[in-house]
Biopython code that builds the backbone (N, CA, C, O; Angstrom):
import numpy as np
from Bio.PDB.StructureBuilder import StructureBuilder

atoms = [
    (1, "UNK", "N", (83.883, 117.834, 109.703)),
    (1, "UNK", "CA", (85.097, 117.325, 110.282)),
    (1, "UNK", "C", (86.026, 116.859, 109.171)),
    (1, "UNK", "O", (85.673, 115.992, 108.373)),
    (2, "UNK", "N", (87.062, 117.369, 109.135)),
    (2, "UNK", "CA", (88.248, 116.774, 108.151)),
    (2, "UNK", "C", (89.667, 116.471, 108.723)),
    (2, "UNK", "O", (90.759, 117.032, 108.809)),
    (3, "UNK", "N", (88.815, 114.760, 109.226)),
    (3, "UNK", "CA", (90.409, 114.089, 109.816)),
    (3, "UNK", "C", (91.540, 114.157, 108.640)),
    (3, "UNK", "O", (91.406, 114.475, 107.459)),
    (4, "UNK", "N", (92.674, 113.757, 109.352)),
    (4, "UNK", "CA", (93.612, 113.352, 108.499)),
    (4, "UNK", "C", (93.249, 112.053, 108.110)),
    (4, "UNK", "O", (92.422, 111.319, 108.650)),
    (5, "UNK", "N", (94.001, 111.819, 107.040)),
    (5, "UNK", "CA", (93.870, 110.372, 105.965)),
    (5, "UNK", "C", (94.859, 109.549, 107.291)),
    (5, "UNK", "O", (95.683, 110.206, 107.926)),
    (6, "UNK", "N", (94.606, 107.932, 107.594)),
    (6, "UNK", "CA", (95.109, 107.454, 108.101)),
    (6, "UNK", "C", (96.043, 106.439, 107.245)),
    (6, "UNK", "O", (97.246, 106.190, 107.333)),
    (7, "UNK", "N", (95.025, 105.949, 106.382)),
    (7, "UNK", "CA", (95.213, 104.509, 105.236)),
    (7, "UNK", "C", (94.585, 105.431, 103.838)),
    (7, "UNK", "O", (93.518, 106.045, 103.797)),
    (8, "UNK", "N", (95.178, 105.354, 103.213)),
    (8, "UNK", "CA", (94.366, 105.407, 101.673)),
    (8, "UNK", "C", (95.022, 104.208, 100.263)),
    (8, "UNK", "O", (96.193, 104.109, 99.895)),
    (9, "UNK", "N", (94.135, 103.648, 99.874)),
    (9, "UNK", "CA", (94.857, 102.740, 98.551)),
    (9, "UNK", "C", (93.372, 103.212, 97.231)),
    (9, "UNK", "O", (92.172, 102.996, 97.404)),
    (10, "UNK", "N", (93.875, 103.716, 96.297)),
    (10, "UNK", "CA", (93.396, 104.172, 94.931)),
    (10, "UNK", "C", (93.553, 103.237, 94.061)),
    (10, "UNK", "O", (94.621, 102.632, 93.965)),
    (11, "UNK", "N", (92.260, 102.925, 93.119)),
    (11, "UNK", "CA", (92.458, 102.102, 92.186)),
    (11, "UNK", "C", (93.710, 101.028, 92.178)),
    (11, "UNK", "O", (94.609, 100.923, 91.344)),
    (12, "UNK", "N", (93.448, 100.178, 93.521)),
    (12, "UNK", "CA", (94.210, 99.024, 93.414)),
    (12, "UNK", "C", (93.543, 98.193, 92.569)),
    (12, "UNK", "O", (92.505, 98.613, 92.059)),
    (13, "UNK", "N", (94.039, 96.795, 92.249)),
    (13, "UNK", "CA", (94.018, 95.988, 91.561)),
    (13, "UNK", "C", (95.104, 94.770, 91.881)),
    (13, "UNK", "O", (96.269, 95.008, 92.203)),
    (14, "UNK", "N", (94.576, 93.481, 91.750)),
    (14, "UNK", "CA", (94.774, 92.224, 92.482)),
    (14, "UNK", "C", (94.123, 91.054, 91.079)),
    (14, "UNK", "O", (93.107, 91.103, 90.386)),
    (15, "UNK", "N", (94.943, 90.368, 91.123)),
    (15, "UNK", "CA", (94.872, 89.360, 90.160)),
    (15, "UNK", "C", (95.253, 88.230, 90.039)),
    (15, "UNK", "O", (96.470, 88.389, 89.953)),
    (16, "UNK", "N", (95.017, 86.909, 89.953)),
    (16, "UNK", "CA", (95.898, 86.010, 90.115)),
    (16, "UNK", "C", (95.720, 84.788, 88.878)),
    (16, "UNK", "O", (94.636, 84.725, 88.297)),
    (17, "UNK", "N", (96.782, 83.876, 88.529)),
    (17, "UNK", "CA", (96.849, 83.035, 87.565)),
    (17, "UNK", "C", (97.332, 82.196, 88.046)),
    (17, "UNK", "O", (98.281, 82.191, 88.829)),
    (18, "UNK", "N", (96.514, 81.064, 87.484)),
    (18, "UNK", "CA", (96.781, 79.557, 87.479)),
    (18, "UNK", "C", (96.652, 79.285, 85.776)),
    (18, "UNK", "O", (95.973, 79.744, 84.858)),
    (19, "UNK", "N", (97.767, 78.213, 85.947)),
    (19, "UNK", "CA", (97.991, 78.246, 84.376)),
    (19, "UNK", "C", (97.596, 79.049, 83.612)),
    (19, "UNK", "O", (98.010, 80.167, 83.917)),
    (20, "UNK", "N", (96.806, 79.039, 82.493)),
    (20, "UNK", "CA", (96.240, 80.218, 81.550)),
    (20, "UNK", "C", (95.001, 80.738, 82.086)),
    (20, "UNK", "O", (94.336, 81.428, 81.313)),
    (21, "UNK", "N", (94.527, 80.534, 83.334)),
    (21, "UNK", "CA", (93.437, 81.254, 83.998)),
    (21, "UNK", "C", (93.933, 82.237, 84.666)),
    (21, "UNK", "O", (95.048, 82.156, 85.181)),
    (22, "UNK", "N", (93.341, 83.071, 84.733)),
    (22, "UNK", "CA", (93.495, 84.672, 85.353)),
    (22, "UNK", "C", (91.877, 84.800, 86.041)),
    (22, "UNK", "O", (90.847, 84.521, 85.426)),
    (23, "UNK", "N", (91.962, 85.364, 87.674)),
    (23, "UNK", "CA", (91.127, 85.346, 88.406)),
    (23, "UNK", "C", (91.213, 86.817, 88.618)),
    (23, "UNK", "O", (92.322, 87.054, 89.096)),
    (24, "UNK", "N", (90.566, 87.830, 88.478)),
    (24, "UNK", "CA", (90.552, 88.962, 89.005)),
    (24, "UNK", "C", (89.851, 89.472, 90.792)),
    (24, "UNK", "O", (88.721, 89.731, 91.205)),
    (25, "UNK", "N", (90.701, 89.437, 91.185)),
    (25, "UNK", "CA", (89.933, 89.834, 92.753)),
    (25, "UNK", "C", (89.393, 91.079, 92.973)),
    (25, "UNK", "O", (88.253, 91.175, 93.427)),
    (26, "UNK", "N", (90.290, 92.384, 92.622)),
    (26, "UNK", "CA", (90.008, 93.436, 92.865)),
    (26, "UNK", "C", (90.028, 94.437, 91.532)),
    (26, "UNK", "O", (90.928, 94.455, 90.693)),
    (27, "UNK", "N", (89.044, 95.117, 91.530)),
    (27, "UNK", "CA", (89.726, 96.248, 89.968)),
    (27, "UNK", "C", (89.053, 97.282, 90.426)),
    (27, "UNK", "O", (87.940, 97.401, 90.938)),
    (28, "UNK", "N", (89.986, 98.082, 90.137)),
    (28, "UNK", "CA", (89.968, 99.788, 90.774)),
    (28, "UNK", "C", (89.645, 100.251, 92.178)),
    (28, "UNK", "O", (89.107, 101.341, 92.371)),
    (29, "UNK", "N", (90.034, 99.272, 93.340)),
    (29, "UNK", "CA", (89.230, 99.371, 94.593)),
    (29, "UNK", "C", (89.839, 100.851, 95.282)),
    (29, "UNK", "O", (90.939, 101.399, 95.355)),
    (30, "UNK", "N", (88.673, 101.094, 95.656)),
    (30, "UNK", "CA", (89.397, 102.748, 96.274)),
    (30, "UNK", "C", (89.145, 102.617, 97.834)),
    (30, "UNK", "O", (88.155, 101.933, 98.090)),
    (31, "UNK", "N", (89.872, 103.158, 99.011)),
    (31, "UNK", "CA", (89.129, 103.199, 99.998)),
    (31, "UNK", "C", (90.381, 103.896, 101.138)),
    (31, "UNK", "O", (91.603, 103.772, 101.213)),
    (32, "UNK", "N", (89.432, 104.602, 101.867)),
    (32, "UNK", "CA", (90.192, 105.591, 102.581)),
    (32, "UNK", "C", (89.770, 105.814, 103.937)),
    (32, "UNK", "O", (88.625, 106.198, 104.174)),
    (33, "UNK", "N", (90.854, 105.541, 105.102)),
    (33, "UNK", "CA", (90.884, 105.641, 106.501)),
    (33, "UNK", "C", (91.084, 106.652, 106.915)),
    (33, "UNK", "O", (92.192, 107.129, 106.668)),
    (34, "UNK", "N", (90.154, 107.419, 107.700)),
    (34, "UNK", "CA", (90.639, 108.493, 108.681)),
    (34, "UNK", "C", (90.913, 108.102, 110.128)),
    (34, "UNK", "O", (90.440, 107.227, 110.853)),
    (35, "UNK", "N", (91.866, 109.077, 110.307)),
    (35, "UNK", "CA", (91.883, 108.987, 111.466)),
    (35, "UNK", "C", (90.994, 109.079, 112.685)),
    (35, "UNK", "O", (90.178, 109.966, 112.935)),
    (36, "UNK", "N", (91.358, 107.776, 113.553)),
    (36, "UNK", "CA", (89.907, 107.607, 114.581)),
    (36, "UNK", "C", (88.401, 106.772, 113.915)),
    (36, "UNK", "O", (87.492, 106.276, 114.581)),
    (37, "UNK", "N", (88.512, 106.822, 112.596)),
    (37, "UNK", "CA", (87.399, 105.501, 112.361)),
    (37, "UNK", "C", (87.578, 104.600, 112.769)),
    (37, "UNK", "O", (88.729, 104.190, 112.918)),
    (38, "UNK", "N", (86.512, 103.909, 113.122)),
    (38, "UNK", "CA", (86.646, 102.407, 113.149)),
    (38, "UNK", "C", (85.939, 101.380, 111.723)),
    (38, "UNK", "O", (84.788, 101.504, 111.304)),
    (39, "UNK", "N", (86.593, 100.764, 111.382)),
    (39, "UNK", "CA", (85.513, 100.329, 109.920)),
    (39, "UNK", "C", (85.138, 98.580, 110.125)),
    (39, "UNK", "O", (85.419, 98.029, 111.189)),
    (40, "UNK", "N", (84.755, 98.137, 109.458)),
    (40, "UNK", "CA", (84.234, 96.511, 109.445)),
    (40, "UNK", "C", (84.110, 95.975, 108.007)),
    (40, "UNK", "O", (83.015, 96.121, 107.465)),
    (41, "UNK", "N", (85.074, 95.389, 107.344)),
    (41, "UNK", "CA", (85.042, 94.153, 105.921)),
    (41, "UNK", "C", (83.801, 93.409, 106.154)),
    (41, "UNK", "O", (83.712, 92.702, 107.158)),
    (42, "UNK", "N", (82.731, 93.515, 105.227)),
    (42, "UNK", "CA", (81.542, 92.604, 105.258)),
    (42, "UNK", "C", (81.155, 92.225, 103.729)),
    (42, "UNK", "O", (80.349, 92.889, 103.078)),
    (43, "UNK", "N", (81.495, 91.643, 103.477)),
    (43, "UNK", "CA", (80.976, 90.830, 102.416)),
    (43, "UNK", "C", (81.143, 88.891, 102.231)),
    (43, "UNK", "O", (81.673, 88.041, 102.946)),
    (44, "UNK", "N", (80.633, 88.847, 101.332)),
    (44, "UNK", "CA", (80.409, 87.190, 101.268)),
    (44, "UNK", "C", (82.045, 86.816, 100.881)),
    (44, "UNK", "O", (82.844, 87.575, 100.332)),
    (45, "UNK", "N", (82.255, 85.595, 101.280)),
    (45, "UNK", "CA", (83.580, 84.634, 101.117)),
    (45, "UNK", "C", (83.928, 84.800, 99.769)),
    (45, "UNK", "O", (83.006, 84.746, 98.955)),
    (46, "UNK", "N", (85.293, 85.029, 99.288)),
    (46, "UNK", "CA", (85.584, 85.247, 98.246)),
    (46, "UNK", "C", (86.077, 86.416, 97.177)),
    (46, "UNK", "O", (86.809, 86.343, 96.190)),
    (47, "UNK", "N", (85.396, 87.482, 97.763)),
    (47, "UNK", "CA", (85.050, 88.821, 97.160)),
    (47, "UNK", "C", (86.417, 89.976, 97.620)),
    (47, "UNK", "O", (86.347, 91.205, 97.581)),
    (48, "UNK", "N", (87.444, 89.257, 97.983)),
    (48, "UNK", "CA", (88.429, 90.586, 98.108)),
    (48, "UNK", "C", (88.744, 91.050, 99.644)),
    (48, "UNK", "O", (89.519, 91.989, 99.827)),
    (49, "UNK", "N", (88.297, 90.561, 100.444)),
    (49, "UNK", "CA", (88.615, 91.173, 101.738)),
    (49, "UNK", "C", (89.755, 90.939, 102.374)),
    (49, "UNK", "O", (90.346, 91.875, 102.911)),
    (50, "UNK", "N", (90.095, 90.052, 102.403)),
    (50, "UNK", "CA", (91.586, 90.024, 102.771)),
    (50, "UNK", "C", (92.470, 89.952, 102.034)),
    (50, "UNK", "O", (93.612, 90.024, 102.489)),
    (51, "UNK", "N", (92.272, 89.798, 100.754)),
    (51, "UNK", "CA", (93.205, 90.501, 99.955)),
    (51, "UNK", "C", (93.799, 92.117, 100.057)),
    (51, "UNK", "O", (94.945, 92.567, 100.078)),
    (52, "UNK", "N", (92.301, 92.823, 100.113)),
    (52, "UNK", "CA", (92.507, 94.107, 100.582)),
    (52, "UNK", "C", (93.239, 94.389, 101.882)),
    (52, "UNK", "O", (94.092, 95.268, 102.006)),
    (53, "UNK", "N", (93.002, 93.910, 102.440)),
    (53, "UNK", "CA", (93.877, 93.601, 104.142)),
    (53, "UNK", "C", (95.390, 93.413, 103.678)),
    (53, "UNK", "O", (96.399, 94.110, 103.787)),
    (54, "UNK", "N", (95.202, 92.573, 103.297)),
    (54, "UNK", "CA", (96.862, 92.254, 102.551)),
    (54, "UNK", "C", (97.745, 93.461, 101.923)),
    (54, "UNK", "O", (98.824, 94.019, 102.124)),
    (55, "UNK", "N", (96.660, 93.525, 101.061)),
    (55, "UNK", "CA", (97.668, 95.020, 99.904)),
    (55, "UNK", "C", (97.627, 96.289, 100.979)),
    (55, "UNK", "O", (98.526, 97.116, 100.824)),
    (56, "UNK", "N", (96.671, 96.528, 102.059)),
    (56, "UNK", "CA", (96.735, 97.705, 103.264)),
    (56, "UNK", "C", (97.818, 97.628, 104.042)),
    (56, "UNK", "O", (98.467, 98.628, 104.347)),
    (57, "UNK", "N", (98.164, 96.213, 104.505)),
    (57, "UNK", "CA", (99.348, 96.258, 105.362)),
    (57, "UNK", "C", (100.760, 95.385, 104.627)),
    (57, "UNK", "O", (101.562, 94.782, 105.339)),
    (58, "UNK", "N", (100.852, 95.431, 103.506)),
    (58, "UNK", "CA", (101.661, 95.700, 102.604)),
    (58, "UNK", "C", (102.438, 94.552, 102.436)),
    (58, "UNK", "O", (103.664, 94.554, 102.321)),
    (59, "UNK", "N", (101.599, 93.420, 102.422)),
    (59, "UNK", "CA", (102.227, 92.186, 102.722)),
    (59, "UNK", "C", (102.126, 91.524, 101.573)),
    (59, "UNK", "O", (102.843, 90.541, 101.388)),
    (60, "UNK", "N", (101.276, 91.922, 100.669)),
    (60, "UNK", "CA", (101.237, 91.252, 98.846)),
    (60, "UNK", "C", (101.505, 93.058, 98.022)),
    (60, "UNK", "O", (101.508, 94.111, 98.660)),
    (61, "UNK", "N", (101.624, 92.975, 97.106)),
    (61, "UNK", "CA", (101.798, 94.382, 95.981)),
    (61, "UNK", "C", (100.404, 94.246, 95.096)),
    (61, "UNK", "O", (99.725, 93.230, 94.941)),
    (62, "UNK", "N", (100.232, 95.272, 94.682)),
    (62, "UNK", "CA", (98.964, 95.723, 93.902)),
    (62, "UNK", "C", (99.764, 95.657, 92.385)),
    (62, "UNK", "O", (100.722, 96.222, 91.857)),
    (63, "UNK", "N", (98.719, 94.562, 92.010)),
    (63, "UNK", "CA", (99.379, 94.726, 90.200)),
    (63, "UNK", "C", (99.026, 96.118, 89.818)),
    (63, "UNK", "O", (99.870, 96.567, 89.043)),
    (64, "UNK", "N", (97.931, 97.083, 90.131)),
    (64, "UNK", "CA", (98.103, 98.490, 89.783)),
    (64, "UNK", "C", (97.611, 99.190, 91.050)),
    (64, "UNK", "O", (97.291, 98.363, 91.904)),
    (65, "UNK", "N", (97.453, 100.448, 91.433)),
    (65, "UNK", "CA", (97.032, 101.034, 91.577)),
    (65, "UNK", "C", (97.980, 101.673, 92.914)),
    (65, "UNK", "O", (99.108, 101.181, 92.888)),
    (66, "UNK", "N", (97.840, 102.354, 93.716)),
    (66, "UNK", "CA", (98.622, 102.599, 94.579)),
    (66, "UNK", "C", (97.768, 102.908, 95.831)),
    (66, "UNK", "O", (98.314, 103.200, 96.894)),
]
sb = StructureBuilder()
sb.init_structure("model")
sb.init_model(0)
sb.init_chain("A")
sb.init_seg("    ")
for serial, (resi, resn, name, xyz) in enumerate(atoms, 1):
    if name == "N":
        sb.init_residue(resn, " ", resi, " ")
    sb.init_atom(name, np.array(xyz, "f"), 0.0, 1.0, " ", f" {name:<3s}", serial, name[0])
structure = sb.get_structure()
């Protein structure tokens, strides 16, 4: 079966600074929606998930990746 792509984001990247600290959230995250999946974010508190949510529905920018 080869749905169409619904969502796709490539080597994003997410980062953030407080004073001279730099927190990296995401580096190189790849991930791709077809059409008609259903998917589920599972990981532990902290680790990027709604960040990723964020940069998907385009509500923060990806310091790289597209």
């Amino acid at each position: 079966m080869n749905a169409r792509v619904a969502l796709q984001l490539s080597g994003v990247e997410r980062h953030y600074s407080q004073g001279e600290t730099s927190l990296s959230i995401l580096k190189g995250a790849d991930f791709i929606l077809r059409a008609g999946e259903t998917v589920a974010l599972v990981a532990p508190s902290g680790t990027g998930k709604s960040t990723l949510l964020h940069l998907a529905g385009l509500l923060e920018r990806p310091d790289a990746g597209r």
